[in-house]
C-alpha positions in Angstrom: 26.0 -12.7 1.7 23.6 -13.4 -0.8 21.6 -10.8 -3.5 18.0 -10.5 -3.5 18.3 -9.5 -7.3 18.0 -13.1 -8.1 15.1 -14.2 -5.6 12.3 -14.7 -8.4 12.6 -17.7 -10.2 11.0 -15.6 -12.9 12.0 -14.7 -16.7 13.8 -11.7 -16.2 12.3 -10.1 -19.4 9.1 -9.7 -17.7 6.6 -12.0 -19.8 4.2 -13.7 -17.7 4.5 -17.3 -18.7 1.7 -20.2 -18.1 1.4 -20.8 -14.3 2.1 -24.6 -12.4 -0.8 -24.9 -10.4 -1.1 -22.9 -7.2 -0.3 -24.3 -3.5 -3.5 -24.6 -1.5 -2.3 -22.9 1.2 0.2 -19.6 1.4 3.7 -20.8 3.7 3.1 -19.1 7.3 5.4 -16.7 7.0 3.8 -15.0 4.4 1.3 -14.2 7.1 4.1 -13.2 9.3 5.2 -10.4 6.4 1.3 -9.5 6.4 1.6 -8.6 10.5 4.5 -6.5 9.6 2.7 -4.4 6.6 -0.4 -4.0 9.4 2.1 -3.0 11.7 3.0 -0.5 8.9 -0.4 0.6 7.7 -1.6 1.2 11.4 1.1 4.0 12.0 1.0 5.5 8.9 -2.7 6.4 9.4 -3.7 6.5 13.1 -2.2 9.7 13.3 -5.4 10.8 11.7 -7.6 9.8 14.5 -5.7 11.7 17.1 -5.0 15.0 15.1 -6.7 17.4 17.9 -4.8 15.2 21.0 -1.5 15.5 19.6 -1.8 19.2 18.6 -3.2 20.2 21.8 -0.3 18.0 23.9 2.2 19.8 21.8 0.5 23.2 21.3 0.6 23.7 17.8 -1.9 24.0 15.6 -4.1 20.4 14.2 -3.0 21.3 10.3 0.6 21.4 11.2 0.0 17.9 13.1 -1.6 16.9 10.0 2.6 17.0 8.9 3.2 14.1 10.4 1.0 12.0 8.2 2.3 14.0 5.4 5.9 13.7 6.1 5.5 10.0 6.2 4.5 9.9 3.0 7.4 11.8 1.7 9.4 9.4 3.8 7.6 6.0 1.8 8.3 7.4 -1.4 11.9 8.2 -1.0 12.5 5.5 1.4 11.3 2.3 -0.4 13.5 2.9 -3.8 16.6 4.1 -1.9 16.8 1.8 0.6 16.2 -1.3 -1.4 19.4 -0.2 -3.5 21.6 0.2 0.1 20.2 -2.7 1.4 21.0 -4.8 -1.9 24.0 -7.0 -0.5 22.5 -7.6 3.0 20.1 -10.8 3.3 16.6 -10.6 3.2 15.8 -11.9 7.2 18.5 -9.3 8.4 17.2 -5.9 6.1 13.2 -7.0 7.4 14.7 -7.3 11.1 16.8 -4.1 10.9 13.8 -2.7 9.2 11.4 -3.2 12.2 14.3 -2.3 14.6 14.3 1.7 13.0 10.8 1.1 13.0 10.6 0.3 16.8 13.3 3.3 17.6 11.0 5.9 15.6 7.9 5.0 17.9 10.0 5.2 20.7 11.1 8.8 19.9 7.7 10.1 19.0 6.4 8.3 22.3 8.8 10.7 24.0 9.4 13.7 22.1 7.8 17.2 23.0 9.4 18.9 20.6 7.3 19.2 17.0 10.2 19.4 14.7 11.7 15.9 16.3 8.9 13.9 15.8 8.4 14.9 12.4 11.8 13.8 11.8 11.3 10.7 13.7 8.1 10.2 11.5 10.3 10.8 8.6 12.7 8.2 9.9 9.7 6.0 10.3 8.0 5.7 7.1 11.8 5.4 5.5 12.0 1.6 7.6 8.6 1.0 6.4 9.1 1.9 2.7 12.2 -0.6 3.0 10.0 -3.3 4.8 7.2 -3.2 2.5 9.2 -3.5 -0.4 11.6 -6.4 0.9 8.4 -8.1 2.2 6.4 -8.2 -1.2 9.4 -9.7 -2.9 10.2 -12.2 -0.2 6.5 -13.4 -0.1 7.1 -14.2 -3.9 9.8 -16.0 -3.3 8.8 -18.2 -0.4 5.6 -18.5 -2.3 6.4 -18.9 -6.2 5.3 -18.0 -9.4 2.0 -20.2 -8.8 1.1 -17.9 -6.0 3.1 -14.6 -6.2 -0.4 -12.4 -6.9 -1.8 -14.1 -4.0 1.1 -13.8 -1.8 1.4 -10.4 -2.3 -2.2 -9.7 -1.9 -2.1 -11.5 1.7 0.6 -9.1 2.1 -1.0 -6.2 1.2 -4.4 -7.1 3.0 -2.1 -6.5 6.6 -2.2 -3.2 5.9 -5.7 -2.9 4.5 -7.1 -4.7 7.9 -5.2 -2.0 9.9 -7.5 0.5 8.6 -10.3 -2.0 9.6 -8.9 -2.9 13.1 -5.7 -1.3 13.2 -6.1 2.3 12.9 -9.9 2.7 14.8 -8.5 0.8 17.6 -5.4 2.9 18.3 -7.4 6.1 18.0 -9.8 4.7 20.9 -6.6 3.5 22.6 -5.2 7.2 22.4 -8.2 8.9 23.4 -8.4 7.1 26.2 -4.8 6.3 27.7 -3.0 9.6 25.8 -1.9 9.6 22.4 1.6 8.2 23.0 0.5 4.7 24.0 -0.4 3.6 20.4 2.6 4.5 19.5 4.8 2.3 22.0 1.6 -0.3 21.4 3.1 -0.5 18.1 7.1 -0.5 19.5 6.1 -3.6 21.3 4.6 -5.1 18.8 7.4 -4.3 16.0 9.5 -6.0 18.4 7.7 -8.9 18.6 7.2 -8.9 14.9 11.0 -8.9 14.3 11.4 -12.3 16.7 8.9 -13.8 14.6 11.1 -12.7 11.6 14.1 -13.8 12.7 12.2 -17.7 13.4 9.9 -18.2 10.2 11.7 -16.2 7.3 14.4 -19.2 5.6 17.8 -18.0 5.0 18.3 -16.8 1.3 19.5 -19.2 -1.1 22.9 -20.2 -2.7 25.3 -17.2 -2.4 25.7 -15.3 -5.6 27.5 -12.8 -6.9 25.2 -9.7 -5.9 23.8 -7.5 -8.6 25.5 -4.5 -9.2 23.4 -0.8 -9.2 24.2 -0.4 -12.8 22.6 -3.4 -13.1 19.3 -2.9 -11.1 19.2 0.2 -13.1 18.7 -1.6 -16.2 15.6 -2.3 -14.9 14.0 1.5 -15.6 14.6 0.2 -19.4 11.3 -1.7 -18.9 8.5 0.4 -21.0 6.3 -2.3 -19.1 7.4 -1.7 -15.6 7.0 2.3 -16.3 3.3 1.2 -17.1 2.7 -1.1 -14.2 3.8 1.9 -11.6 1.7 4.4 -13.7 -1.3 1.9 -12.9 -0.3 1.5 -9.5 -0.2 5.9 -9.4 -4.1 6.4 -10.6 -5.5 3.3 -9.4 -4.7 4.8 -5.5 -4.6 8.1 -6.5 -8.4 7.8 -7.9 -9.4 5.6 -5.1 -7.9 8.0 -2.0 -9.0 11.1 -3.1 -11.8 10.3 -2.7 -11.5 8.3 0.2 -9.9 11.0 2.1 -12.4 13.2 1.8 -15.7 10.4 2.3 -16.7 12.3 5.1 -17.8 15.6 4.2 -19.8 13.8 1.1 -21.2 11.7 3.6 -22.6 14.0 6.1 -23.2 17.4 3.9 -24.7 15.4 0.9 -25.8 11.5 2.1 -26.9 13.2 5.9 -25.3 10.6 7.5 -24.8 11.2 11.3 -21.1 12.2 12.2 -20.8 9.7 14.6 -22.1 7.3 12.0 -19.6 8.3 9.7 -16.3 5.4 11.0 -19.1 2.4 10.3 -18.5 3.4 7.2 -15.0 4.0 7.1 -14.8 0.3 8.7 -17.1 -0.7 5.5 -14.6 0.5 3.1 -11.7 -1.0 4.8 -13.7 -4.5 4.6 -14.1 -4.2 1.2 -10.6 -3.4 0.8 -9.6 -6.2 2.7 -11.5 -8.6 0.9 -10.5 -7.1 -2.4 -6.7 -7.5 -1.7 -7.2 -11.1 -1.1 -9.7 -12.1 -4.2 -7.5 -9.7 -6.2 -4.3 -11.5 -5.6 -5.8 -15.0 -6.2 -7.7 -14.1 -9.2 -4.9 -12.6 -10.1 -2.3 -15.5 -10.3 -4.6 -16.6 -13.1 -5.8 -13.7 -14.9 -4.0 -10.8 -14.1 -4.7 -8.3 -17.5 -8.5 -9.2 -16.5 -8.2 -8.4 -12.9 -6.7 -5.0 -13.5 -8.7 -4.2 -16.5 -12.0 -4.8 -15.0 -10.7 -3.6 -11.1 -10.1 0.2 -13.0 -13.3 0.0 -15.0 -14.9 -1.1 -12.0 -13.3 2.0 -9.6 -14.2 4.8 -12.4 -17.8 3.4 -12.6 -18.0 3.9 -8.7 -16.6 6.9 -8.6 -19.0 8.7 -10.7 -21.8 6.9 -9.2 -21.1 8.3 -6.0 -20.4 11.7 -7.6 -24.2 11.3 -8.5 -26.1 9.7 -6.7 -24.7 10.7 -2.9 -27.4 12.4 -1.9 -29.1 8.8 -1.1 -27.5 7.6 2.5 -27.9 3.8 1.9 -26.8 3.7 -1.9 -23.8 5.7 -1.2 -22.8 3.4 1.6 -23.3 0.6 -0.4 -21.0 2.3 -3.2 -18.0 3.2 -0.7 -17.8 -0.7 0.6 -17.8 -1.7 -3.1 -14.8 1.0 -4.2 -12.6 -0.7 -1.4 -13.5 -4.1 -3.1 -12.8 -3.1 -6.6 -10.5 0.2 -5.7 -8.0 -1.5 -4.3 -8.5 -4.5 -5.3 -6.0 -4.6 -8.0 -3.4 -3.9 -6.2 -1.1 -7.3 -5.6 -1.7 -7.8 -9.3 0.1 -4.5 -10.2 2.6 -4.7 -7.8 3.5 -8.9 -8.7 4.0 -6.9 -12.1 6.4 -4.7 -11.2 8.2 -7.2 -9.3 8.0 -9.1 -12.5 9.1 -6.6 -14.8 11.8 -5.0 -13.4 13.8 -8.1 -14.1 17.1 -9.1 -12.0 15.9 -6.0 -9.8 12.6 -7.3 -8.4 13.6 -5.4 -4.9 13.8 -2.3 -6.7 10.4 -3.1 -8.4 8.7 -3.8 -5.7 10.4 -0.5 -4.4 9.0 1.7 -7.1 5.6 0.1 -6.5 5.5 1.3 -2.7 6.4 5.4 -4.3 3.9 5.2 -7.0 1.2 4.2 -4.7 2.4 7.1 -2.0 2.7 9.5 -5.0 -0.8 8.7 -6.5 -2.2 9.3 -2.9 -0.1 12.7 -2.4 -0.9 14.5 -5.6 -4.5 13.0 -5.9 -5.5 13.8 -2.2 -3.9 17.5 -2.8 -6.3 17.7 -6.2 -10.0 16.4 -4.5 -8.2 19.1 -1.8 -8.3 21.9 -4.5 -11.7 20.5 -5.8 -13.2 20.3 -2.2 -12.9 24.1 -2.4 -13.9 24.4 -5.3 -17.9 25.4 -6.4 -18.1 21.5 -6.6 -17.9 20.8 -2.8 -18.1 17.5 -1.0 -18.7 16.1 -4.8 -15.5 17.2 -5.6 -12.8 14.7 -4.6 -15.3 12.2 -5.9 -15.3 14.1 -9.3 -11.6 13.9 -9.1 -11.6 10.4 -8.4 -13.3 9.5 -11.1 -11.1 10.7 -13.6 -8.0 9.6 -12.2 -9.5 6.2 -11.7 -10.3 5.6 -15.3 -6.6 6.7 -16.6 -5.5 3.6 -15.1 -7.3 1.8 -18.4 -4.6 3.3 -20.2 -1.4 1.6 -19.0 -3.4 -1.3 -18.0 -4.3 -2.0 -21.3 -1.5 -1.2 -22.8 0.2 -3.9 -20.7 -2.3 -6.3 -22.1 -1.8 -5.7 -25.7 1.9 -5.7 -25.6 1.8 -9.5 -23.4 3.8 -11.8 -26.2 1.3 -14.1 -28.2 2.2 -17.1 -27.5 1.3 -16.0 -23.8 -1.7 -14.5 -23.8 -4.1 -17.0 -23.4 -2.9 -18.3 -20.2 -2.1 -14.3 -19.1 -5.8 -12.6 -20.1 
């Protein structure tokens, strides 16, 4: 069996060299990975949407359903590092396949499971396949694509999951409100099935066998000063973005006065955004990458305390939430192509560490705006929050910048 620790045909000290010029169109099975990470984005958040079905199904209360969107994030950030290190020595088609398979077995248990305790296990069990999915995904989009078109690649990747919070995610919540809140759920077995047969036909078999990379090895890879700042970047840059996101609606009805039921328009506008932003990001970002997360974080702080000002205008702050999903999240297949990049003869495990510092931004900034939403600040809070958390990802972001070699940086800025 082959190692993915040499799938990047990449210098494994990190630098990001002049680029050939980029393919006009991404390999289809790059868009295949991306119906796998929407797959993976739609679970992890429809949950949300059905909060007051499932905890009246399973008679407990809605902020201990509320677990099972917080267990899976404890699942993502354990489950992408760990199980890109166990799943080292198997090929890349098989660990995506097997990946889907746990994923498809963990709906099928929550789609029929009564007790609480189980399905936050199976949640648990869920988010681990994903975290391993995700990881093995953004590497193997590199790879197919190459160094011309690894930001771009990724980004496609990435944007599955941002348009399952356009389509994904509002869909399945109508779905579950209407036929129970257990058909999403085997919606999504179904599909993960399917998605694992398109797998197994468009993902190419890894290349020459080679002697697999040992952990000591892969481990050599948490020497990288630069890969420590790229995963600190990818920590604020969500983290900023999501706590405020998370808690959009209270500023928009309490402060903006926007209807309730007006409220998922523009939830839907931030996810476009987002969307968009993922995709411009990553192809701007095959070209410039220093400037794309440089300006993306400037860009994200400067919303962020624009919308801590000026929400008590409806249309302005509207206007402001669709722009921090462009520029938010923008940034995002840039840091991770980073990581990948960085960690050397591990890209796996960088890609891994990626997946957790994006989960762990999002679970300690989400728990702050929390803490702020309580606070004498109110609905401004999260957004106050935000704000500062946002414009910390300057710091390792232009750190990486200034430490790119010389003879580099023209072609890197």
């Amino acid at each position: 069996m082959s190692s993915r620790g040499a799938v990047l045909d990449a210098p494994t000290d990190g630098r990001i060299e002049d680029r050939e010029q980029a393919p006009t169109r991404l390999p289809l099975v790059v868009y295949v990975l991306a119906l796998g990470t929407f797959l993976m984005g739609t679970t992890e958040f429809v949950v949300a949407g059905l909060l007051p079905e499932i905890a009246g199904d399973l008679q407990v209360s809605v902020a201990q359903t509320g677990l099972m969107i917080t267990v899976f994030a404890v699942g993502m950030i354990v489950g992408a590092p760990l199980m890109s290190m166990l799943t080292r020595r198997l090929p890349t088609r098989l660990t995506l396949m097997l990946a889907l398979g746990v994923f498809a077995v963990g709906h099928v248990i929550v789609a029929l499971g009564s007790d609480f305790t189980l399905l936050l296990a199976a949640r648990f069990l869920t988010a681990i396949a994903t975290g391993a999915f995700w990881a093995v995904a953004n590497v193997a989009a590199t790879r197919i694509a190459g160094p011309a078109a690894s930001s771009r690649a990724i980004g496609l990747v990435g944007a599955g999951a941002m348009l399952a919070n356009v389509i994904g995610v509002p869909v399945g919540a109508f779905a579950g409100q209407v036929m129970g809140w257990r058909g999403p759920f085997w919606a999504l077995t179904v599909l993960a099935l399917a998605a694992a047969g398109l797998i197994a036909r468009t993902v190419p078999h890894d290349g020459p066998t080679q002697q697999p990379v040992s952990i000591r090895s892969e481990l050599t890879a948490l020497r990288s000063g630069r890969l420590w700042l790229a995963l600190a970047a990818c920590a604020t840059t969500t983290g900023g973005v999501l706590a405020a996101y998370s808690y959009i609606s209270p500023l928009l009805t309490d402060r903006a006065g926007i209807a309730s039921a007006l409220v998922p328009l523009v939830l839907v506008g931030f996810g476009i955004g987002a969307l968009a932003g993922s995709i411009v990001g990553g192809r701007l970002g095959d070209v410039r990458p220093h400037t794309v997360t440089i300006v993306a974080a400037a860009a994200a702080a400067l919303l962020l305390l624009a919308i801590s000002l000026l929400s008590s205008y409806a249309v302005i702050t509207v206007v402001l939430v669709a722009l921090l999903g462009f520029f938010g999240l923008g940034a995002n297949p840039v840091l991770i192509s980073m990581s990948v990049r960085f960690a050397g003869k591990a890209p796996a495990l960088g890609s891994a560490l990626s997946v957790s510092a994006f989960n762990l931004g999002t679970a300690v900034g989400t728990w702050i705006a929390g803490l702020a939403l309580s606070s004498t600040l109110g609905p401004v809070g999260p957004a106050a929050v935000g704000t500062t958390v946002a414009a910390l990802t300057l710091i390792p972001t232009i750190a990486i910048a200034l430490t790119q070699r010389p003879h580099s940086t023209a072609a890197a800025v």
